[in-house]
VEXZATOR-766108 format. One record per residue (C-alpha): x, y, z; residue in three letters. Coordinates in steps of 0.02 Angstrom, whole numbers, plus 50000, padded with zeros to 5 digits. Each point is the difference from the previous one (the first is absolute). Layout:
! residues N
XYZala
...
//
This chain:
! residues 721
449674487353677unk
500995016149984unk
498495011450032unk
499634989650165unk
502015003250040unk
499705018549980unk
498335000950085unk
501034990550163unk
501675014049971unk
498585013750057unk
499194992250141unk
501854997350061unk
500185017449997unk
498725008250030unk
499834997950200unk
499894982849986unk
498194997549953unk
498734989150061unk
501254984450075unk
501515006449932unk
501195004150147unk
501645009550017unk
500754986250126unk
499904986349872unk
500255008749819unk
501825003049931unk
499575013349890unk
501675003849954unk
499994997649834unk
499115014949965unk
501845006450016unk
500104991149826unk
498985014049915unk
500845010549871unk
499865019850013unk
498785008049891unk
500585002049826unk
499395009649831unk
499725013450117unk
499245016749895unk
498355011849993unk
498535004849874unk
499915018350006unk
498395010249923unk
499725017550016unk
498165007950004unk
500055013349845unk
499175013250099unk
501515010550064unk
499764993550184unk
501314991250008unk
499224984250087unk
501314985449951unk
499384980050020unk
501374988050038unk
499634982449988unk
501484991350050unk
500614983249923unk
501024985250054unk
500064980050005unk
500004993150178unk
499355016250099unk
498755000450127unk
500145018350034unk
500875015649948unk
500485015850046unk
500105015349898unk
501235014350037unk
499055014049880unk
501935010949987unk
499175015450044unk
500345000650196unk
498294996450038unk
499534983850114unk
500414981249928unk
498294990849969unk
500264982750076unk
498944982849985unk
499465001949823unk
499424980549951unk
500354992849820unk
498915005349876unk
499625016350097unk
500365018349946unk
500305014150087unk
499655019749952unk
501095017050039unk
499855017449949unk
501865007049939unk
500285018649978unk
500655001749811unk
501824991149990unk
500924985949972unk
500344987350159unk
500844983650055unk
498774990050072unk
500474981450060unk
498754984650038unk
500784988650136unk
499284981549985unk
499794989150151unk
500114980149989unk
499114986550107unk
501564998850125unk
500295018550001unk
501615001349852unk
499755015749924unk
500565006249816unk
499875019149921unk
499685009449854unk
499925016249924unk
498755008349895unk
500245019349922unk
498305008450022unk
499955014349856unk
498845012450044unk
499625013449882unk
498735012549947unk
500255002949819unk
499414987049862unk
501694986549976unk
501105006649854unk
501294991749889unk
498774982849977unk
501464984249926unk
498984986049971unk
501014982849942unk
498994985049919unk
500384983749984unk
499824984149978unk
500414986650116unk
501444988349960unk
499694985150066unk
497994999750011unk
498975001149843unk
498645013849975unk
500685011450179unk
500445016049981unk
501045010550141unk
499955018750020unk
500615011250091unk
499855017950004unk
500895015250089unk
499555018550004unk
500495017150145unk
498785001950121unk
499314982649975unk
499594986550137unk
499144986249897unk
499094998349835unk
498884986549925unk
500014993549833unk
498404995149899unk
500574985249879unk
498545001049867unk
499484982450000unk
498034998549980unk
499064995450147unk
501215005350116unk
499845017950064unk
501054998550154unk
501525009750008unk
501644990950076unk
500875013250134unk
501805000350048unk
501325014950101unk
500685009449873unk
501624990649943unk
499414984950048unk
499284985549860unk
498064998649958unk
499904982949916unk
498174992949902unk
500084982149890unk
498635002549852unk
499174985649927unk
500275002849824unk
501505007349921unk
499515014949901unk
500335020250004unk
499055008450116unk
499805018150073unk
500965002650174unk
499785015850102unk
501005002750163unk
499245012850099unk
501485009650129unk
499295007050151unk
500635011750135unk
499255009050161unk
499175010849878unk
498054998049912unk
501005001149837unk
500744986249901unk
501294996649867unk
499664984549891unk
500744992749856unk
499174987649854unk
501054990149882unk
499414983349878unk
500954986350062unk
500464981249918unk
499554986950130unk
501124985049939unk
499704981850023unk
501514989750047unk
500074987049853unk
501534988050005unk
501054994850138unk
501105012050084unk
501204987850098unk
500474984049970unk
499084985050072unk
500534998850194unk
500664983550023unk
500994996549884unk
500394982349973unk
501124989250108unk
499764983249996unk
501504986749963unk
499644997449795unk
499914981450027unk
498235003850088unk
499625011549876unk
499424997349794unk
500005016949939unk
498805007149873unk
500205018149996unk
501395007250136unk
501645007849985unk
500534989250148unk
500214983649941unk
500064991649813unk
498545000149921unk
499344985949895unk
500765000949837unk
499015008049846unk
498635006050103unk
498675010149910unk
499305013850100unk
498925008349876unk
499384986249898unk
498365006749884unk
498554988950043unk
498915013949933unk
499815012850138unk
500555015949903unk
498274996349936unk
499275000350180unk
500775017650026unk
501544993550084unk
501845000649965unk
501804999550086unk
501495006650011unk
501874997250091unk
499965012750139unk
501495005250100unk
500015009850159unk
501945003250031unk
500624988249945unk
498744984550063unk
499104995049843unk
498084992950044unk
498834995349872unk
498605014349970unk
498194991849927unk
498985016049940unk
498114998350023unk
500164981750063unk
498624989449926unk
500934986649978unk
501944995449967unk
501014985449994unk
501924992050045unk
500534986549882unk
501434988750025unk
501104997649830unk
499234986149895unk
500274982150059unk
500465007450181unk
499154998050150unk
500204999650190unk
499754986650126unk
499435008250159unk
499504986150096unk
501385001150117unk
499575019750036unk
498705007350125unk
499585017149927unk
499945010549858unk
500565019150052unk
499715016349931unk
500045017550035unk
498595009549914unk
499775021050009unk
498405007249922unk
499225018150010unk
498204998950059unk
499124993349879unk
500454981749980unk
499404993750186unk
500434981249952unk
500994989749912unk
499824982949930unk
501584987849993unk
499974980949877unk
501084986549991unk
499644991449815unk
500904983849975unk
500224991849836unk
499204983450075unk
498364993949959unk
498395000850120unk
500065013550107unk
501305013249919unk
499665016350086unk
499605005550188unk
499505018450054unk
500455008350156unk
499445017850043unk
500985012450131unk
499285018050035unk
501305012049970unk
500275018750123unk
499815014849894unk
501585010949958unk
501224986750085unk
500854985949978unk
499234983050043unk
500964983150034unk
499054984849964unk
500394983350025unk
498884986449963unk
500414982250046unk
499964988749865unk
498834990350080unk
498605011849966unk
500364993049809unk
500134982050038unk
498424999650098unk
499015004149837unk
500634986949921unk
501565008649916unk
501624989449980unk
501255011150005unk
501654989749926unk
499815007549828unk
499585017550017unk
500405009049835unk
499035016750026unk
499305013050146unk
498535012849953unk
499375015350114unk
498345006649973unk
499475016350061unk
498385005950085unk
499255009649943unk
500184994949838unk
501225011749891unk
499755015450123unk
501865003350069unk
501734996250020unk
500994985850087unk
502145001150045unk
500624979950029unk
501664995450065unk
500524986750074unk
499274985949948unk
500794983850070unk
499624983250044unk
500654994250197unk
500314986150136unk
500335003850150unk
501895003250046unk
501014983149977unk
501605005750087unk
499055006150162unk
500694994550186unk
498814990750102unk
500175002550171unk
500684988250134unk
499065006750146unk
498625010250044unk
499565008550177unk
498395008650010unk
500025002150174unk
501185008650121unk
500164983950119unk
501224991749918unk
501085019049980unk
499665012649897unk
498505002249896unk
500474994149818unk
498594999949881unk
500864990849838unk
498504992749925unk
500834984449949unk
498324990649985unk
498485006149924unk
498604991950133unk
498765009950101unk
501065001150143unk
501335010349942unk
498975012849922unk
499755018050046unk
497825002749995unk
499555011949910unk
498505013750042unk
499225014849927unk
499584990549828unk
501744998749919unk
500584983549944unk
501674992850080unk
500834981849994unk
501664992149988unk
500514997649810unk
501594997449910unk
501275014050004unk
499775011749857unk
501555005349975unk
501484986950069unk
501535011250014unk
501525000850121unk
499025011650105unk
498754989950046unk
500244979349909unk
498634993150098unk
498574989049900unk
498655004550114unk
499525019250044unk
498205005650058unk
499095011249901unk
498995013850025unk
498825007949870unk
498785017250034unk
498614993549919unk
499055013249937unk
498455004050112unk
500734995050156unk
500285010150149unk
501305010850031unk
500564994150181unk
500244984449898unk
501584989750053unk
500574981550055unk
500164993450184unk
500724985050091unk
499854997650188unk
501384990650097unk
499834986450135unk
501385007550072unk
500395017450027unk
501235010949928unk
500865005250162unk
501155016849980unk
500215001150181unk
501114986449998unk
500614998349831unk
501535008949934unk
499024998549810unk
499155014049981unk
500465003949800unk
498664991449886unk
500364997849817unk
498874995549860unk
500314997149802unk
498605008249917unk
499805000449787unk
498795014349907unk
499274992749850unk
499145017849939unk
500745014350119unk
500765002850145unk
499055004450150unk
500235002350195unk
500174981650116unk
499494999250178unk
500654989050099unk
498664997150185unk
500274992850158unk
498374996650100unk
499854995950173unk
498524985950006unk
500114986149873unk
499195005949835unk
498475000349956unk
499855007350171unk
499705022249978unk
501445003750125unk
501265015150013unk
501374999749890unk
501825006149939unk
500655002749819unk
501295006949895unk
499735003649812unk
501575000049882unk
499685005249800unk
500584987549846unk
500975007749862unk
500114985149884unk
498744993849854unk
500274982249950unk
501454996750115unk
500114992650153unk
500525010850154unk
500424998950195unk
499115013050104unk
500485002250197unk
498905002850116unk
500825006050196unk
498834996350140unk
501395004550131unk
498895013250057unk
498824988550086unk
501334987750086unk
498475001650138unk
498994989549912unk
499144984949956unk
499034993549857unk
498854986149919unk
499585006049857unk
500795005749811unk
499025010949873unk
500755007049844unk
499425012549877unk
500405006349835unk
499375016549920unk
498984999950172unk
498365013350007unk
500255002349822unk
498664993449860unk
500164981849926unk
500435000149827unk
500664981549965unk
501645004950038unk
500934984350038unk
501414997150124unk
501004983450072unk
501095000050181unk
501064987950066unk
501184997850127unk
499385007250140unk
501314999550123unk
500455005850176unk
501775004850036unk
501005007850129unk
500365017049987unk
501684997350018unk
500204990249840unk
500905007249853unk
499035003149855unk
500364989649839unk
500035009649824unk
499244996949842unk
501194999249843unk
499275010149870unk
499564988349852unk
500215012049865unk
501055015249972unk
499605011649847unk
500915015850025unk
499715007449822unk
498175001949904unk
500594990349867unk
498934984750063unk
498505011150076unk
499895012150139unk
501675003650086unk
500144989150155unk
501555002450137unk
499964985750105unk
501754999050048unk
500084980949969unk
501724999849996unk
501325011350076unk
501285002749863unk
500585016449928unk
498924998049852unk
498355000950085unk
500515013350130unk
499645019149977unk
501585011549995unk
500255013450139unk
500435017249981unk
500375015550107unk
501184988750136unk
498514990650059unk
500144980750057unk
498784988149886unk
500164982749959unk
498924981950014unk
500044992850145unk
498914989050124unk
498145006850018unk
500115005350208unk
498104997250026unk
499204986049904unk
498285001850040unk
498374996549909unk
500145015449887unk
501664995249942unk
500584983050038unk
501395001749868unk
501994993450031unk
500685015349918unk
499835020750004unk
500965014049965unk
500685009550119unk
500045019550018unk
501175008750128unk
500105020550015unk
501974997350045unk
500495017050107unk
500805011949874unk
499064993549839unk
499265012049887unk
498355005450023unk
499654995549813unk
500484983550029unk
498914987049950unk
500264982949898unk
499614994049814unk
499694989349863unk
499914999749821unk
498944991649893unk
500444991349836unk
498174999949944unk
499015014750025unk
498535002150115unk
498745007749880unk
498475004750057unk
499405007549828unk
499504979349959unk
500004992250187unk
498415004350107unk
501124993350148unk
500165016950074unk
500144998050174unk
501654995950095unk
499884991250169unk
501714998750145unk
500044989850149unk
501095012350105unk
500684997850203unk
500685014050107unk
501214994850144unk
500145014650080unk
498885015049959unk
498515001749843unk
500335012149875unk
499385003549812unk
500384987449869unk
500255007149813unk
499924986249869unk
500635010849834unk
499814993049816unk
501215009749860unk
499905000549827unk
501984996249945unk
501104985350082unk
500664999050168unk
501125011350054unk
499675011549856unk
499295017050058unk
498345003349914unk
498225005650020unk
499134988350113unk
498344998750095unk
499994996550195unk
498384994150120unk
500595003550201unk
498684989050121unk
500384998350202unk
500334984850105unk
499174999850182unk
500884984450072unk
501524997450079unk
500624980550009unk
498694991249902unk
499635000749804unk
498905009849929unk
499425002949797unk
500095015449920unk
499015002349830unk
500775013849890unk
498655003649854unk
500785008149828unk
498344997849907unk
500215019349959unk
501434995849891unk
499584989149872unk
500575009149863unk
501704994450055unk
501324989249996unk
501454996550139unk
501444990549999unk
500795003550164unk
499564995850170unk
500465012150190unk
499484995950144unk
500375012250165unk
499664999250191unk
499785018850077unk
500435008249845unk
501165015650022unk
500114999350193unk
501614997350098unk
500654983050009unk
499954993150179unk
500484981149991unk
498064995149979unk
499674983949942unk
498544994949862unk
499704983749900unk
499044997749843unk
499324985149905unk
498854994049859unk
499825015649886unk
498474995049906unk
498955007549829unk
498264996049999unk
//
């Protein structure tokens, strides 16, 4: 449907082709567009001391560019994606810069440094290494003087072809096997002469689980009987590890623990079982699925999951889920897949996973629980799917035909039974949305309305929508079409990001830029153009509001301001002295009322941050930390900061030290740039190059060492991951 959307965009613009006519076409919501973005240049140099320079410029949602080559000659317009274009520099070093051109004429600029230099580069640094998060990729980069790009040859047999990159920039290859292997990066200026360098190099395979699973569970423990997870009670005197023999199959187990989150670890998984304590069993008639999270390297592609009662007859049913290679997979397999082969399932005593293949590689298993769905959900009293009766209110409080978004593009979508019921969102029924691998990627769900969303004369022009990640966050678009769906037609939409996994979150979308408009028809996206990889996601609650209306918060639900029970988490639940960082230097700081609750941050509380006139230009604020962060043991190395400016950006210094607030000692500080004023934005502040240490201190500055002028900055949710 999407690529008959797109084909329709073009003829609307382009001279209205055929039939199309500009009397009778809005087109304005090619106004919609983003700017180009990603905006940069691949740069090679012939080796023959000419000089001659190709520039193929690069960029996500250009039709054209222009290229300004910094040397005072003429700018080459009109170059199309995919295109290159050629210049002959005298020997010297320029600023060139590509301008990219969107569909509706936005514009967005880059520079590039073109080094251009007769002698052979000099001073070759080469840095190796392995990727962290994906198994078997290696990065390099490599500078040198006089050097404009360089190519590296990674060694692995059967591929000759070198990978090229601008000097400073990353060259990245993924071998197939792990092994040592010969790498040669090859330097190259203006000149016919080379510098190269050769090293042996470890390629590394990723083998256990480098984060814990992503949804952690949720669920009210009266739906849940817990086998195997840290959050609820297990069943008493559970074996994990009993021996049924497979140490003679090749396998074996451990107790692994990944900061913290113990999972069970089944080494060269032929086969393994669970075992209840003797005489104990589990009735799990009254459940609807057995859950767990499974991560695997690439070797085991699927595993198989039994139920084994202690009943006669049938006593043990197979089920078999393919698993994604170096990731974590959540299965959940209804128990009706049991009880249709025969398996009654009031006495089950023991669980077994086999492996395939058979013995060849490692499984990590947490989370292994049996569920209902949620018993203390809210039904709801009333549900108006169409704007004639007010406002469009999609509430999904039954689970017929009728009140279903249709799905196209091959994923799979429905109304099910919340996943998580939480104070967020307490509704039973949600609608589902799952990017079933294969499927396109202009994928999405659609409704069309009877009667039409009219902004002209409608004050509600704010749209909210609850929306739950499963397995990672992703982008949600939110579009308004102007025929009644399926119907190709032109079209407005606004895309807001989620920041939550396993939680439930309000995202607000403003359509009071198109109070000239009418609609009839509702699409919405998640992770839209990008490839389906099972991901699933739920939304509820789509709502249209005025713009007018205040916005409501979202009480934090948890508040762990010290690592002792994981990753630090500042969530400002609530607003005593205890939870708030100290001030120093004669600024203002304190918890107060968040002043934009928004989709990003929905949260009640925030700390606020105010420059007062006078204050010291060291000021900043502070916390201590009774347990230390310690990155030596805890792979959570990366810091995350929901930040707003009221009145003016400016840099944002999170700073860990290595003694207790507000002792003076050595410390290590990561400075990263805001670029909004009046909304929230996330800053990510990565310390991954200081794992050999330990803090126990906390700073936190706005504008570091600049005068204070009464500006005004809130922060929230200071997050490890």
């Amino acid at each position: 449907m999407n690529i008959i959307k797109n084909t329709i965009k073009l003829c609307l613009i382009a001279l209205m082709v055929y039939s199309c006519s500009q009397d009778d076409v809005n087109t304005d919501y090619v106004n919609e567009i983003a700017a180009p973005s990603n905006i940069s240049a691949a740069v090679r140099i012939s080796q023959d001391n000419s000089g001659l320079v190709t520039i193929t410029p690069l960029g996500q949602g250009a039709v054209s560019f222009n290229i300004n080559f910094g040397d005072d000659s003429d700018v080459l317009e009109g170059i199309i994606p995919g295109k290159s274009a050629t210049h002959t520099y005298s020997e010297g070093t320029y600023e060139a810069s590509i301008v990219a051109k969107g569909l509706n004429g936005l514009t967005t600029a880059a520079s590039q440094t073109i080094v251009v230099s007769f002698k052979a580069p000099e001073n070759l640094v080469v840095s190796i290494e392995n990727d962290a998060a994906i198994s078997k990729k290696v990065n390099v980069v490599a500078t040198a003087d006089y050097a404009m790009s360089y190519e590296v040859y990674f060694g692995e047999p059967g591929n000759d072809t070198p990978v090229s990159a601008n000097i400073g920039e990353t060259a990245s290859y993924q071998y197939q096997e792990a092994g040592i292997y010969t790498i040669r990066v090859v330097a190259m200026s203006a000149a016919i002469e080379t510098t190269e360098y050769v090293t042996e190099f470890e390629v590394t395979a990723i083998l256990q689980p480098l984060t814990s699973a992503p949804a952690p569970p949720s669920r009210a423990a009266s739906d849940v009987i817990s086998i195997f997870s840290g959050a609820y009670t297990d069943v008493a005197g559970t074996n994990y590890f009993p021996d049924w023999g497979q140490a003679g199959q090749g396998s074996g187990w451990a107790m692994f623990s990944l900061d913290g989150d113990d999972m069970l670890q089944y080494i060269n998984l032929s086969y393994q079982g669970i075992a209840l304590a003797d005489g104990t069993s589990v009735d799990v008639t009254e459940m609807e699925f057995l859950h767990l999270d499974v991560w695997t390297a690439e070797v085991v592609t699927d595993i198989e999951t039994s139920l084994i009662n202690g009943l006669t007859g049938t006593t043990e049913a197979p089920i078999t889920k393919s698993l994604n290679p170096n990731a974590w997979t959540s299965i959940d397999i209804p128990i009706s897949d049991y009880t249709d082969q025969g398996l009654s399932v009031n006495e089950i005593f023991q669980l077994k996973f086999v492996g395939t293949p058979w013995a060849a590689g490692t499984v990590f298993i947490d989370n292994i629980y049996f569920y209902k769905s949620a018993s203390n959900c809210e039904a709801e009293t009333s549900e108006n799917i169409d704007p004639a009766l007010g406002n469009i209110n999609w509430t999904f409080m039954t689970k017929d035909l009728a009140h279903t978004f249709e799905p196209f593009g091959d994923i799979t979508s429905s109304i099910v039974d919340n996943p998580l019921v939480d104070q967020v969102n307490p509704s039973c029924n949600v609608q589902s949305y799952i990017k079933t691998a294969g499927c396109q990627t202009w994928s999405g769900v659609g409704k069309g309305l009877t009667n039409a969303i009219d902004l002209t004369t409608s004050p509600d022009n704010i749209f909210k929508m609850k929306v739950f990640a499963k397995d990672h966050v992703t982008d949600v678009t939110l579009q308004l079409e102007f025929e009644p769906y399926p119907n190709t037609a032109p079209l407005v939409a606004v895309t807001q990001t989620m920041t939550k996994v396993g939680e439930w979150e309000e995202l607000v979308f403003d359509f009071s830029a198109h109070t000239d408009k009418t609609f009839k028809s509702v699409i919405v996206y998640f992770d839209r153009d990008n490839p389906c990889d099972d991901a699933s996601y739920y939304f509820d609650d789509l709502k249209q509001v005025n713009s007018a209306e205040p916005a409501t918060c979202n009480p934090e639900s948890v508040e762990n301001i010290d690592p002792a029970n994981g990753n630090i988490n500042w969530t400002f639940m609530t607003n005593d002295i205890a939870h708030t960082f100290e001030a120093f230097g004669n600024i203002g700081a304190g918890i107060v009322e968040n002043p934009v609750i928004n989709g990003i941050n929905s949260s009640c509380n925030v700390e606020s941050y105010i420059k007062t006139a006078g204050c010291e230009t060291w000021s900043g604020v502070g916390k201590g930390l009774t347990n230390a962060i310690d990155l030596t043991t805890n792979t959570s190395r990366t810091f995350s900061l929901m930040v707003l400016a009221q009145d003016h950006p400016t840099e944002v210094t999170l700073q860990l030290e290595f003694e207790p607030y507000p002792n003076t000692a050595p410390l290590v500080a990561i400075t990263q740039t805001m670029t909004k004023v009046g909304e929230w934005e996330e800053l990510v502040f990565d310390f991954s190059a200081h794992s050999d240490k330990t803090f126990k201190s906390v700073i936190i500055y706005f504008d570091r060492d600049n005068p204070c002028d009464d500006a005004t900055y809130y922060f929230d949710n200071l997050k490890q991951y």
